[in-house]
N, C-alpha and C positions, 0 to 999 in steps of 0.2 A: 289285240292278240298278236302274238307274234310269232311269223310263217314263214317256213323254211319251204323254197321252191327248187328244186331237184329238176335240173335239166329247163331252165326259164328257156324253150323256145319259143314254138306258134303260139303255143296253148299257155304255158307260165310263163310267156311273155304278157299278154292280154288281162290272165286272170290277177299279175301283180300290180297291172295299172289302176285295175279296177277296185284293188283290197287296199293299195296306199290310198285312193281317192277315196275309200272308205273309214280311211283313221288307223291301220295296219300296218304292226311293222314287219319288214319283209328283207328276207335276204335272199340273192339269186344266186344260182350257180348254173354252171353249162358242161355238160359231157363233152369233152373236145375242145374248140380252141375259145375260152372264153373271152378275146378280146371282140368275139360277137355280140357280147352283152354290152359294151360301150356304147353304140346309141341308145339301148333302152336307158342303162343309167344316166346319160345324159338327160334326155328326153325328162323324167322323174325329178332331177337334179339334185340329186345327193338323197333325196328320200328312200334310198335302198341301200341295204350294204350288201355287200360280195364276198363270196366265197368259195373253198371248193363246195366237190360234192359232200365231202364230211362233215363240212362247216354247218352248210343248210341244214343237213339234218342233225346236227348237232343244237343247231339255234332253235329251232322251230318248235313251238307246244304244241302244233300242228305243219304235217311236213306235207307237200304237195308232190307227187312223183310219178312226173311228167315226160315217164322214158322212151325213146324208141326200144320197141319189142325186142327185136335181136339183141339188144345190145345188157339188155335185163342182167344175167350172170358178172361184165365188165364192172357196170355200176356197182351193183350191192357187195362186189369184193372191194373196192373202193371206201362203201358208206360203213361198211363192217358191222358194229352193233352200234352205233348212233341211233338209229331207229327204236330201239327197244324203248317198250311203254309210252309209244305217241300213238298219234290218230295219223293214220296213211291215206291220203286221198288220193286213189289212181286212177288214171285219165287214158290206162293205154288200150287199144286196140292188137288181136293179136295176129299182125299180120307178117306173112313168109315173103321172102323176097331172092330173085332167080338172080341167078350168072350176071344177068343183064343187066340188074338192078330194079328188075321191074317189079313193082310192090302185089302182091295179092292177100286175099281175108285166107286163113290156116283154118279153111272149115272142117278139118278133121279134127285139129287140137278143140274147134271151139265146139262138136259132138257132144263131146264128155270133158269138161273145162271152160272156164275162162281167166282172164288174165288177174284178175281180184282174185280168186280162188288160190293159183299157184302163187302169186306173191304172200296173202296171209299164211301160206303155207311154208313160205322160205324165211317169213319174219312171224315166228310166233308168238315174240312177246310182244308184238303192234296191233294195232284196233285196225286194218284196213277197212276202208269203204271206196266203192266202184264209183264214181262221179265223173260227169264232163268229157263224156266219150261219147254224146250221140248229138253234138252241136260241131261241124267242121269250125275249124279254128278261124275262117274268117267272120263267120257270122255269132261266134264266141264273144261279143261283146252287146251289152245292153240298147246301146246306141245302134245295133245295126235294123232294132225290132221297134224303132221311134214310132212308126207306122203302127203300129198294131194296137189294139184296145189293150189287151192286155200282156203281161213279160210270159217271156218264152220258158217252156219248162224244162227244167234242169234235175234230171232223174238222181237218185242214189240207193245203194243197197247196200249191205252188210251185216255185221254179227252183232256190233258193240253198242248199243242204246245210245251213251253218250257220244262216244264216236258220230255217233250220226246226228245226234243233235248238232256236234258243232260245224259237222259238214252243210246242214239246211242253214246253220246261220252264217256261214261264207258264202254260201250258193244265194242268199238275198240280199248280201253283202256287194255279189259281183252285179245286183240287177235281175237276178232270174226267178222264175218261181220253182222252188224246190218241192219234188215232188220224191213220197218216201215210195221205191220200191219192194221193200221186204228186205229178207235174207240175202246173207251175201251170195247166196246159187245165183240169184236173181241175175248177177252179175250176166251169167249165159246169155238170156233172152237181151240186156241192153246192150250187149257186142255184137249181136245178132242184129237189130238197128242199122247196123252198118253198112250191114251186105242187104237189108231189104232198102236203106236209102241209096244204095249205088243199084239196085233194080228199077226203082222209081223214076233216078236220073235217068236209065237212058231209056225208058219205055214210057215216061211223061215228059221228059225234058227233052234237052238234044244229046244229054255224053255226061261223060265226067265233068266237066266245064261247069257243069251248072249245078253236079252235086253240092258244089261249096255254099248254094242259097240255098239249100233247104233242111229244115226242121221236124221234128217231131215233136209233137206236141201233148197232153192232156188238156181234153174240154171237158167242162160241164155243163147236160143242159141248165139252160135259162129262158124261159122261168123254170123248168123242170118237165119230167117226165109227163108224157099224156098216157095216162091206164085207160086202157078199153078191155070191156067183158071179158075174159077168156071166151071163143069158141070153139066149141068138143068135136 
């Protein structure tokens, strides 16, 4: 398959290592100054080609798009209609960011919205699907869940059947267990993840520090449910 990654940083940096180790071809591109992308392609050693942003999704049968939030309108005046009639898998989280710099979750935009929503809505002739937004980017790789019985799950939602078919077969492509969420609404509750896992850091953890090891998951019981009687 061949995948067009839009903005390779934390996150399409990871998940291209993980798709060439898979037999995928892949091309990176970076919003700003791409000679940050030289140790990854090093690193891969020729198994990726480079592009701009137009490029990637120009190349891609599937495009990966991997933006910083603010910067959303920059890009897609850039990618222009590249996009049209692919599968969009978007990874962003939609967070507001102050004077300072300092990052916060836009829980008013994400009320009535989220970030899969307004992009399927800026690219209408594209299949978006919300994926890869409730794993932090350091623990975004297969290897980091060696410990565990079993692979961590990697949620997705959206509109287009196929779209999403070939989003579950990337998502166990990168190692994870792909877990379908529904319609693309769905998107709301899994950017919502986000602000419940940075509650968790600091009221089961110690801070942010340690948001970046932790997961959300789907179990099933094993062996299964225990049914007792109903009582009235």
């Amino acid at each position: 398959m061949k995948i067009g990654i839009i903005n390779a940083g934390n996150v399409g940096g990871r998940l291209a290592r993980a798709w060439v180790a898979a037999g995928h071809d892949v091309m990176l591109s970076k919003d700003g100054d791409d000679a940050k992308l030289r140790p990854l392609v090093d690193e891969l050693g020729g198994k990726v080609a480079v592009g701009n942003l137009r490029d990637a999704a120009l190349y891609g049968d599937i495009v990966l798009f991997s933006v910083y939030w603010p910067r959303l309108d920059a890009v897609l005046g850039e990618i222009g209609d590249a996009l049209d009639g692919k599968t969009v898998i978007e990874t962003m989280n939609p967070l507001g960011v102050t004077e300072d710099f300092v990052h916060y979750h836009d829980t008013e935009f994400m009320r009535d919205n989220s970030t899969a929503e307004q992009l399927q809505a800026r690219l209408p002739k594209s299949q978006v699907v919300k994926s890869f937004s409730t794993l932090p980017a350091p623990i975004l790789e297969a290897s980091a869940w060696s410990g565990q019985d079993e692979p961590m799950s990697v949620f997705y939602a959206g509109g287009n059947e196929a779209a999403k078919a070939a989003t579950r077969t990337l998502i166990s492509a990168a190692g994870f267990r792909p877990v379908n969420a529904g319609p693309i609404g769905a998107a709301r509750q899994l950017e919502q993840i986000g602000v419940l896992l940075h509650h968790v850091a600091h009221a089961e953890f110690n801070g942010d520090e340690d948001l970046i090891r932790i997961g959300f998951a789907l179990k099933e019981a094993n062996p299964g449910p225990v049914i007792r009687p109903r009582v009235a």
